[in-house]
SEFIZA-3560 file (N, C-alpha, C; in Angstrom, 3 decimals):
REM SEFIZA-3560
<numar><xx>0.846</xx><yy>-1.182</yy><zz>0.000</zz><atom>N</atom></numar>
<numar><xx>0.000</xx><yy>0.000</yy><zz>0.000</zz><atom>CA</atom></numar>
<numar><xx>0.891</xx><yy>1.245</yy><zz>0.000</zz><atom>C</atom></numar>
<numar><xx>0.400</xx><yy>2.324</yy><zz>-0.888</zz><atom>N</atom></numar>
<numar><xx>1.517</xx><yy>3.273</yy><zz>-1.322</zz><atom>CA</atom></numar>
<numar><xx>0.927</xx><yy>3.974</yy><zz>0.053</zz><atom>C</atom></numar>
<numar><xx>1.739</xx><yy>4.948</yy><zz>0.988</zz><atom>N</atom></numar>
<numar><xx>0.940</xx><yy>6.502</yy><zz>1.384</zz><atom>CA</atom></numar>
<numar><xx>1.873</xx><yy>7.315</yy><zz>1.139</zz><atom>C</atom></numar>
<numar><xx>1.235</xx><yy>8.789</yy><zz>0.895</zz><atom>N</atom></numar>
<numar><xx>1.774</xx><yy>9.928</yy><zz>0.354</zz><atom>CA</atom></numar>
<numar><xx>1.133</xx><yy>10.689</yy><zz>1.406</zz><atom>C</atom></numar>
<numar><xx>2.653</xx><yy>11.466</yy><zz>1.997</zz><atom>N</atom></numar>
<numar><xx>2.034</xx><yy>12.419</yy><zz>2.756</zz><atom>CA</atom></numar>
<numar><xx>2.284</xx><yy>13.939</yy><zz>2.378</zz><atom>C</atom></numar>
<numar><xx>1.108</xx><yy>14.422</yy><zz>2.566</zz><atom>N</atom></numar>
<numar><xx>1.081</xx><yy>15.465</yy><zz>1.701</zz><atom>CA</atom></numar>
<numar><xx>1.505</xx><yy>16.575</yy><zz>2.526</zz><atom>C</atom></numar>
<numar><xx>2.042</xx><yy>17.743</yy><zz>2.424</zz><atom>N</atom></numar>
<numar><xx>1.959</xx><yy>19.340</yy><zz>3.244</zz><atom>CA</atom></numar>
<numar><xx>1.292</xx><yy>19.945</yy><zz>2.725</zz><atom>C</atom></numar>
<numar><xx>0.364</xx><yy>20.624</yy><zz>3.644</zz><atom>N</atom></numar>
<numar><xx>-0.216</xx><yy>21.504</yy><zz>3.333</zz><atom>CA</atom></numar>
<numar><xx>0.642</xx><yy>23.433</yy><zz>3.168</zz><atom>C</atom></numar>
<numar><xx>0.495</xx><yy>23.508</yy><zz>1.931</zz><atom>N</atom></numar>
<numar><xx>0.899</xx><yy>24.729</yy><zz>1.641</zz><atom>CA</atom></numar>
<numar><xx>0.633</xx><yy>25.801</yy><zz>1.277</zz><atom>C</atom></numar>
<numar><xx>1.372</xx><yy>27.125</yy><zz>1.291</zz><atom>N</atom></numar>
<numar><xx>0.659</xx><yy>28.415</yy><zz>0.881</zz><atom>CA</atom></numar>
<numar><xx>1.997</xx><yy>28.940</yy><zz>0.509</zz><atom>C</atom></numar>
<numar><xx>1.380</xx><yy>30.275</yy><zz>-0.411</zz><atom>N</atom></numar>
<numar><xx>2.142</xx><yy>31.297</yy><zz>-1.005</zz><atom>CA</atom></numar>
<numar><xx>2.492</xx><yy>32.233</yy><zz>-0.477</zz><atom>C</atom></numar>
<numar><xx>4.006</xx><yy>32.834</yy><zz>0.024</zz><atom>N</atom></numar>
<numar><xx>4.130</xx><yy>33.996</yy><zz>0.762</zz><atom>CA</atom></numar>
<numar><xx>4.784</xx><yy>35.094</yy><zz>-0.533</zz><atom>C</atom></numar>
<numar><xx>4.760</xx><yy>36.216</yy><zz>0.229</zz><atom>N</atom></numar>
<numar><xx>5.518</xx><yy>36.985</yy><zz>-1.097</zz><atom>CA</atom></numar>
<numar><xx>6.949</xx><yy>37.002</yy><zz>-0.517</zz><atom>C</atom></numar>
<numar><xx>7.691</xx><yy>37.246</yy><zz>-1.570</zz><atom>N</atom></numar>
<numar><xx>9.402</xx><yy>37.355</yy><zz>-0.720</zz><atom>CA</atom></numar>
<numar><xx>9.709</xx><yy>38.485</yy><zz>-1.731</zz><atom>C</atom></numar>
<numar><xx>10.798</xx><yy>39.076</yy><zz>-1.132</zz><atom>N</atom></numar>
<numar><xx>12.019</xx><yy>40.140</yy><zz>-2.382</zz><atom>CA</atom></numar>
<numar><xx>13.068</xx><yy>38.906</yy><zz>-1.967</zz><atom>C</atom></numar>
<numar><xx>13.057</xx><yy>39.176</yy><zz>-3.685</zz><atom>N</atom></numar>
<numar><xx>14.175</xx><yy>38.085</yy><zz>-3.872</zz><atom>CA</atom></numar>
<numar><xx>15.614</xx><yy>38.851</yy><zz>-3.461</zz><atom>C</atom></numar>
<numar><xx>16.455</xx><yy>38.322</yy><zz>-2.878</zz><atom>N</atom></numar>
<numar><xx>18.150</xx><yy>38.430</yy><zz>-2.642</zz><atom>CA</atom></numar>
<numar><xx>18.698</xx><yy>38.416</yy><zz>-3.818</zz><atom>C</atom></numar>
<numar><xx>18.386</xx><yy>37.221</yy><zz>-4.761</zz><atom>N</atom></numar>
<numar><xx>19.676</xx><yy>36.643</yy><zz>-5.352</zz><atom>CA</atom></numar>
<numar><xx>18.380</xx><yy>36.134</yy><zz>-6.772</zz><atom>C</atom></numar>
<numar><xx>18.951</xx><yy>35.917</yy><zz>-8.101</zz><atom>N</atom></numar>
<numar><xx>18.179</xx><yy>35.730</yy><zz>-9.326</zz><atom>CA</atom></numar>
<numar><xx>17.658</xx><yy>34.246</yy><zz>-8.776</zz><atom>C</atom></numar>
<numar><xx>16.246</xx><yy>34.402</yy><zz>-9.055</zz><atom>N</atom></numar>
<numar><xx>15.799</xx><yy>33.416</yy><zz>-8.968</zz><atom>CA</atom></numar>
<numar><xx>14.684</xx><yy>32.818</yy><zz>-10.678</zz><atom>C</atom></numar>
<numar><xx>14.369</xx><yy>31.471</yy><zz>-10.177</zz><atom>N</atom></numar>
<numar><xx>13.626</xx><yy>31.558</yy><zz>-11.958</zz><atom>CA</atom></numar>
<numar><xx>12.365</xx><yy>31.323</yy><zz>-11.060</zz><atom>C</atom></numar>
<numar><xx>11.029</xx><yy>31.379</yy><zz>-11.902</zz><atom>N</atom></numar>
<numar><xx>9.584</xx><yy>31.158</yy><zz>-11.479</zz><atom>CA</atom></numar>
<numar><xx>9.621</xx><yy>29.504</yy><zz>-11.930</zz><atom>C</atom></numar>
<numar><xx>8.825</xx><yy>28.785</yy><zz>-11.679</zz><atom>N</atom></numar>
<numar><xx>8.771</xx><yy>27.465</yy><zz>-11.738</zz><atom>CA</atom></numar>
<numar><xx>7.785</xx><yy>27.038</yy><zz>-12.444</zz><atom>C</atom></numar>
<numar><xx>7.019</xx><yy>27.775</yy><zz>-12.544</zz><atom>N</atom></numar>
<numar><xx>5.950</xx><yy>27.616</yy><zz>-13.491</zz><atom>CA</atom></numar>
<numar><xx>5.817</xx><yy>28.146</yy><zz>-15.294</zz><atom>C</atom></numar>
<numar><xx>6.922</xx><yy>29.555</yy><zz>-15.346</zz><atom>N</atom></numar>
<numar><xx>6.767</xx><yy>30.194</yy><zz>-16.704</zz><atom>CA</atom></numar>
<numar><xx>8.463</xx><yy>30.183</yy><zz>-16.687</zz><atom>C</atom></numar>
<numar><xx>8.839</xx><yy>29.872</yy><zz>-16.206</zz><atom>N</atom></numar>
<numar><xx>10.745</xx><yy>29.850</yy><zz>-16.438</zz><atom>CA</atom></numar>
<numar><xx>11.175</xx><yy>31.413</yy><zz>-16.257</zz><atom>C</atom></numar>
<numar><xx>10.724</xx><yy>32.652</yy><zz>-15.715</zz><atom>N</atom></numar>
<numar><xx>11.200</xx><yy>33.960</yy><zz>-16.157</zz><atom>CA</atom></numar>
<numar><xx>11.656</xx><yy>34.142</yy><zz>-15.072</zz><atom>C</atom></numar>
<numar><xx>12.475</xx><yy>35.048</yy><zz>-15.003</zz><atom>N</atom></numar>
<numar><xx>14.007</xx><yy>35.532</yy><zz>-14.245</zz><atom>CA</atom></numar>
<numar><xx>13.000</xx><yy>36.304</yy><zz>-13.675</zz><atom>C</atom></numar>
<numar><xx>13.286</xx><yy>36.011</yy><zz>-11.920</zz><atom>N</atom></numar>
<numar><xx>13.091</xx><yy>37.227</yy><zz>-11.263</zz><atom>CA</atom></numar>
<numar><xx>14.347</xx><yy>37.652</yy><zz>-11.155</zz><atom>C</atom></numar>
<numar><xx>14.386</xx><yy>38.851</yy><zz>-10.670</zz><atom>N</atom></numar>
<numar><xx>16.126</xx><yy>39.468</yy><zz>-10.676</zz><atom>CA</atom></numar>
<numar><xx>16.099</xx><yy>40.092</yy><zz>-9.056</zz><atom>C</atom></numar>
<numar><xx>17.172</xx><yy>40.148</yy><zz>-8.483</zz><atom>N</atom></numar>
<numar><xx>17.213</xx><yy>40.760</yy><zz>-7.217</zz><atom>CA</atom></numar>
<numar><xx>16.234</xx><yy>42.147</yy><zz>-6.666</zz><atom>C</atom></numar>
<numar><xx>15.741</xx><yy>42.272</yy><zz>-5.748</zz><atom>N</atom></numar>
<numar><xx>14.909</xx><yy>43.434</yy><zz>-5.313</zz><atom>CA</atom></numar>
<numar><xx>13.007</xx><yy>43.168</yy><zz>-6.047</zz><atom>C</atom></numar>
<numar><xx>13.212</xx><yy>41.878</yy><zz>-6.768</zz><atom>N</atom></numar>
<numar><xx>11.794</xx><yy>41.681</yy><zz>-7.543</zz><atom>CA</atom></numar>
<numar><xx>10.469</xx><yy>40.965</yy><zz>-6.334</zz><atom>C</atom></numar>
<numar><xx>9.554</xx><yy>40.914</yy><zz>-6.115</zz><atom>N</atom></numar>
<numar><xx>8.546</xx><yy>40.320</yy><zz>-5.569</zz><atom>CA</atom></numar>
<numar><xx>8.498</xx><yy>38.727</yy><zz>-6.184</zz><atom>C</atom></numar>
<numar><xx>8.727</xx><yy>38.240</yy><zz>-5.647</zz><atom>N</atom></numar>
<numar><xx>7.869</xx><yy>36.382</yy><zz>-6.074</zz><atom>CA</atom></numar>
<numar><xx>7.036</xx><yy>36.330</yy><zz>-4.941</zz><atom>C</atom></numar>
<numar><xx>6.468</xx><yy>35.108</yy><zz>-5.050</zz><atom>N</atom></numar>
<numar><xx>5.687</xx><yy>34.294</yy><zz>-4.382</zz><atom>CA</atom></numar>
<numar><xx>6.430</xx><yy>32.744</yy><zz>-3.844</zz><atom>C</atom></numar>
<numar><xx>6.936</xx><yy>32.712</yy><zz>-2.796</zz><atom>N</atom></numar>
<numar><xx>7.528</xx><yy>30.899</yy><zz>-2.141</zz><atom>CA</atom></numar>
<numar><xx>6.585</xx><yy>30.415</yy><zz>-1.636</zz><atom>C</atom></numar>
<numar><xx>6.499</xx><yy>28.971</yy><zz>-2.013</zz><atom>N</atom></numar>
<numar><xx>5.945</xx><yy>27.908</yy><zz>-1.273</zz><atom>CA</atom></numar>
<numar><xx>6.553</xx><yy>28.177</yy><zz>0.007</zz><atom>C</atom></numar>
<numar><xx>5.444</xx><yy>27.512</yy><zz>0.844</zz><atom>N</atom></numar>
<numar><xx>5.783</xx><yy>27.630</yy><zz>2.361</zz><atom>CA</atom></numar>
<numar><xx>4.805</xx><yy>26.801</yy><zz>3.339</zz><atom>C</atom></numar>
<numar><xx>5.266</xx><yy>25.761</yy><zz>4.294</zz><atom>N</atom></numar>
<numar><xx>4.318</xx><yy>24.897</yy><zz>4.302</zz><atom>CA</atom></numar>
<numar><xx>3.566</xx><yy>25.672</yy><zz>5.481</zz><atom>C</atom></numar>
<numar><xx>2.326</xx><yy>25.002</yy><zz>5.869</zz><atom>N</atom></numar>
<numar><xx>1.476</xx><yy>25.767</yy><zz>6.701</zz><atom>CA</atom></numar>
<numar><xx>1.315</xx><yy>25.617</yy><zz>8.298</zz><atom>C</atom></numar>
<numar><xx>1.496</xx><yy>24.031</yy><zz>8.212</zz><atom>N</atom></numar>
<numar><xx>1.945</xx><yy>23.465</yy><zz>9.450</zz><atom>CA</atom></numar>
<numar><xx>3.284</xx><yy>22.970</yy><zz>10.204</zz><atom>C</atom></numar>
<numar><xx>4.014</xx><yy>22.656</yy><zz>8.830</zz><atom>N</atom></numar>
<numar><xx>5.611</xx><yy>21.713</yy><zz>8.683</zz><atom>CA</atom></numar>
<numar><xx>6.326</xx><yy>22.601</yy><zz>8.149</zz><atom>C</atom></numar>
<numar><xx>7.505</xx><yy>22.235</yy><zz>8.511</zz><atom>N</atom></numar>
<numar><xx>8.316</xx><yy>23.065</yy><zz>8.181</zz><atom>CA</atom></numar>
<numar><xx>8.885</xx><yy>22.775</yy><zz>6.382</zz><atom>C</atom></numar>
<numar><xx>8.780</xx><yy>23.838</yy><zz>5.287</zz><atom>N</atom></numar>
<numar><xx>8.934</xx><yy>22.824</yy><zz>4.430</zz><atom>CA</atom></numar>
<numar><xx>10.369</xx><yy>23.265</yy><zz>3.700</zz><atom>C</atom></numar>
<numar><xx>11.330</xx><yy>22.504</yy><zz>3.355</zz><atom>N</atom></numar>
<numar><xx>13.004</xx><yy>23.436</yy><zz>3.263</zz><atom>CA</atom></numar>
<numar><xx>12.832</xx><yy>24.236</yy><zz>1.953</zz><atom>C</atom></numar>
<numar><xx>13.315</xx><yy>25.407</yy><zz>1.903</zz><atom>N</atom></numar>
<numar><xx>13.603</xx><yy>26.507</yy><zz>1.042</zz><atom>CA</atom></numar>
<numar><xx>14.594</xx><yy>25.650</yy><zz>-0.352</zz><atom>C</atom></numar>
<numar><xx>14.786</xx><yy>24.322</yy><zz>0.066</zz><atom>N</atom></numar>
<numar><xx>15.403</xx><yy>23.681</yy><zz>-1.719</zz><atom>CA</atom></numar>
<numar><xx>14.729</xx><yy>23.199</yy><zz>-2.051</zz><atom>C</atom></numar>
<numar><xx>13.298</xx><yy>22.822</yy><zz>-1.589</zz><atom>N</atom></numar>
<numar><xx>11.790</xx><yy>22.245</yy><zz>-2.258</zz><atom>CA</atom></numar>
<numar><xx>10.656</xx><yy>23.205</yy><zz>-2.655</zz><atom>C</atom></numar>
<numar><xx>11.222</xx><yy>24.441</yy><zz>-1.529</zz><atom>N</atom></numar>
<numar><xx>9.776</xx><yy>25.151</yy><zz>-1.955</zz><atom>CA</atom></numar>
<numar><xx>9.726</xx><yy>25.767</yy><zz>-3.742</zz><atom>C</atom></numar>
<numar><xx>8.385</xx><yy>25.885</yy><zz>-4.054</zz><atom>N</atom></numar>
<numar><xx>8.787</xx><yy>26.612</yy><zz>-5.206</zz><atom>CA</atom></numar>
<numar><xx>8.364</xx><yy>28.157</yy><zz>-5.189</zz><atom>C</atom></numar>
<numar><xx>9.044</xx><yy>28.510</yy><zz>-6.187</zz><atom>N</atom></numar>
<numar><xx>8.996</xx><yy>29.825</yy><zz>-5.797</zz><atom>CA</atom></numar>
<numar><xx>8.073</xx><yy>30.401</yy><zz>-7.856</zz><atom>C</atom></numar>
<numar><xx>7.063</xx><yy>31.007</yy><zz>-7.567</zz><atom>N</atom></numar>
<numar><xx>6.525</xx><yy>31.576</yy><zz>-8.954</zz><atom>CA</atom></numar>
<numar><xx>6.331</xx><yy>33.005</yy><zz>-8.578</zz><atom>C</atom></numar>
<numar><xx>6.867</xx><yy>33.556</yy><zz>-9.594</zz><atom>N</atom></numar>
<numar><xx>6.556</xx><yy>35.082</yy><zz>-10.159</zz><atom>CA</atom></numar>
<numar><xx>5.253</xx><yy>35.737</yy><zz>-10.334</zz><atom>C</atom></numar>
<numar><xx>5.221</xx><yy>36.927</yy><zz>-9.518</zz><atom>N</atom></numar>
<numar><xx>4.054</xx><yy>37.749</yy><zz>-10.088</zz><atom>CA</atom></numar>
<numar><xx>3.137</xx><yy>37.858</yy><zz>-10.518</zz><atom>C</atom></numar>
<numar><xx>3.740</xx><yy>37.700</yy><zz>-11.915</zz><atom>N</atom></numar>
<numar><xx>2.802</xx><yy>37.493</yy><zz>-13.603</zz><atom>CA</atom></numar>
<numar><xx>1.923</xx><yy>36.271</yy><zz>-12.967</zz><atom>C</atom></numar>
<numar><xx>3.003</xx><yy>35.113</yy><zz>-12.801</zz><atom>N</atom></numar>
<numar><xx>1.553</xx><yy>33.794</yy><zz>-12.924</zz><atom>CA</atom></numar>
<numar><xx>0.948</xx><yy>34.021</yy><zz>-11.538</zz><atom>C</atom></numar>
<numar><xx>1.697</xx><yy>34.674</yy><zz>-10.691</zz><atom>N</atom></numar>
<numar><xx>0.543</xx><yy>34.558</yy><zz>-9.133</zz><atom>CA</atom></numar>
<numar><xx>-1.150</xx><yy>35.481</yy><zz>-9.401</zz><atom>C</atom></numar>
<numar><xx>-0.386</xx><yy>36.711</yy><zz>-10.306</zz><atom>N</atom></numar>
<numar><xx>-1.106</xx><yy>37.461</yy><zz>-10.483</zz><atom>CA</atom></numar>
<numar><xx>-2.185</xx><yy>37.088</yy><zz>-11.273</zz><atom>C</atom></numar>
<numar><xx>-1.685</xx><yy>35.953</yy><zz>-12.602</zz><atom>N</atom></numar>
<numar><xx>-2.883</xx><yy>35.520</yy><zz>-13.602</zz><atom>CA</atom></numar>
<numar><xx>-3.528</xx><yy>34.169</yy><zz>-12.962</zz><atom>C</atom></numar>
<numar><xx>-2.740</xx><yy>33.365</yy><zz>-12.379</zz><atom>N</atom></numar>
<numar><xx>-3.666</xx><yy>32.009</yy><zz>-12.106</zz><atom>CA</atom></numar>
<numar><xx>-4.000</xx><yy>31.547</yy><zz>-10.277</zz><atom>C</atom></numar>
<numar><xx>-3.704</xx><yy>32.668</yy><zz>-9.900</zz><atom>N</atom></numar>
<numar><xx>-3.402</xx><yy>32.709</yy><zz>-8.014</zz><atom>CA</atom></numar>
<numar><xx>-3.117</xx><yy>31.557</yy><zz>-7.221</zz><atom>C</atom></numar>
<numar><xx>-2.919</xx><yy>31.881</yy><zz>-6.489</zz><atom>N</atom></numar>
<numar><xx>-2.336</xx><yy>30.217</yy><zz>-5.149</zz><atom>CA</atom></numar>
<numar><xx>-2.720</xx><yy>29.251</yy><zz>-5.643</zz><atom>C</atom></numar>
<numar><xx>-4.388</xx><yy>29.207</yy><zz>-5.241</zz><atom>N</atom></numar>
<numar><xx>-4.915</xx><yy>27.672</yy><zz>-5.464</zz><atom>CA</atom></numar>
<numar><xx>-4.816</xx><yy>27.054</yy><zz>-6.631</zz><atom>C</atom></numar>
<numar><xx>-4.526</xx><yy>27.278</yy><zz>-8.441</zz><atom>N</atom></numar>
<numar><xx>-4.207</xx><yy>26.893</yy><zz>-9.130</zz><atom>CA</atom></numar>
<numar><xx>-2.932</xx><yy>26.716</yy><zz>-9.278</zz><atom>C</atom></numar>
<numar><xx>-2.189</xx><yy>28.067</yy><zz>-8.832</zz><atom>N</atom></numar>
<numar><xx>-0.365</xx><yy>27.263</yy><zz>-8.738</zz><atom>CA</atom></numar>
<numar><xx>-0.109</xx><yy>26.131</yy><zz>-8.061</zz><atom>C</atom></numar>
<numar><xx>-0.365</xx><yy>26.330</yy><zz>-6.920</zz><atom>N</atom></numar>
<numar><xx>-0.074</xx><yy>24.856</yy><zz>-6.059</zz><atom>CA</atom></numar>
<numar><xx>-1.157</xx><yy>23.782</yy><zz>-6.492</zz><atom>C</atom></numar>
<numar><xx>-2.161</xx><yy>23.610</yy><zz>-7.037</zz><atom>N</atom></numar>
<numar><xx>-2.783</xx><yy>22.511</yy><zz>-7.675</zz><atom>CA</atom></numar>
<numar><xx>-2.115</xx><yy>21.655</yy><zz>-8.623</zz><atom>C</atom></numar>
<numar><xx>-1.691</xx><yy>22.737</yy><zz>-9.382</zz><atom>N</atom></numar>
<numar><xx>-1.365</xx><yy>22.735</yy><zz>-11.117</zz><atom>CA</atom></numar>
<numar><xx>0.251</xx><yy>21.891</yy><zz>-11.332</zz><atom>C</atom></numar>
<numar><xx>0.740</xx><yy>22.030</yy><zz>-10.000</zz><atom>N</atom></numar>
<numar><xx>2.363</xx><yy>21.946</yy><zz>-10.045</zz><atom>CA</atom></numar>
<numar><xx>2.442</xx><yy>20.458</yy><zz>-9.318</zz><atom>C</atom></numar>
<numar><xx>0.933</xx><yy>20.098</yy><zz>-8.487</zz><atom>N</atom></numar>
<numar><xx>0.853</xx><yy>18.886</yy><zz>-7.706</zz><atom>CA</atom></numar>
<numar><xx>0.831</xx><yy>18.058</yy><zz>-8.780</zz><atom>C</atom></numar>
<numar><xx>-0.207</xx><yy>17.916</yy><zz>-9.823</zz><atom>N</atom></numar>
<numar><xx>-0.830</xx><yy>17.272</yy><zz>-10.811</zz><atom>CA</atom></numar>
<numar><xx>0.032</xx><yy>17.197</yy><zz>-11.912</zz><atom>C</atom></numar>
<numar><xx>0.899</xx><yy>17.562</yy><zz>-12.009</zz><atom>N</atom></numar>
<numar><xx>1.934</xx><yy>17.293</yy><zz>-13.465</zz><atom>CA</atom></numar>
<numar><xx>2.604</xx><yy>15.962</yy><zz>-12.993</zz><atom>C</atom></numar>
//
């Protein structure tokens, strides 16, 4: 019997430090830019898993389809 345990997650905004890419449309955020990081809600979830999407797609398809959309591929 498989189990998958899931985290529950959400979108915070960050200024990025350092170039980061969006995970969803591949585009360069560049230092001092706004993204959006995964971030788990209850667990702690590490900053080399979370993903991190840009603006543009937070702005066009919001949380609940990013983090859906990225589960399901």
């Amino acid at each position: 019997m498989l189990q998958t345990n899931k985290i529950e997650t959400r979108l915070l905004p960050k200024t990025s430090q350092q170039l980061v890419v969006c995970i969803h449309c591949n585009k360069k955020i560049h230092p001092g830019e706004i993204y959006h990081q995964e971030e788990g809600v209850h667990e702690h979830l590490h900053s080399l898993i979370a993903r991190k999407f840009c603006s543009v797609c937070y702005a066009k398809y919001g949380e609940k389809i990013l983090l859906k959309g990225q589960s399901e591929k």
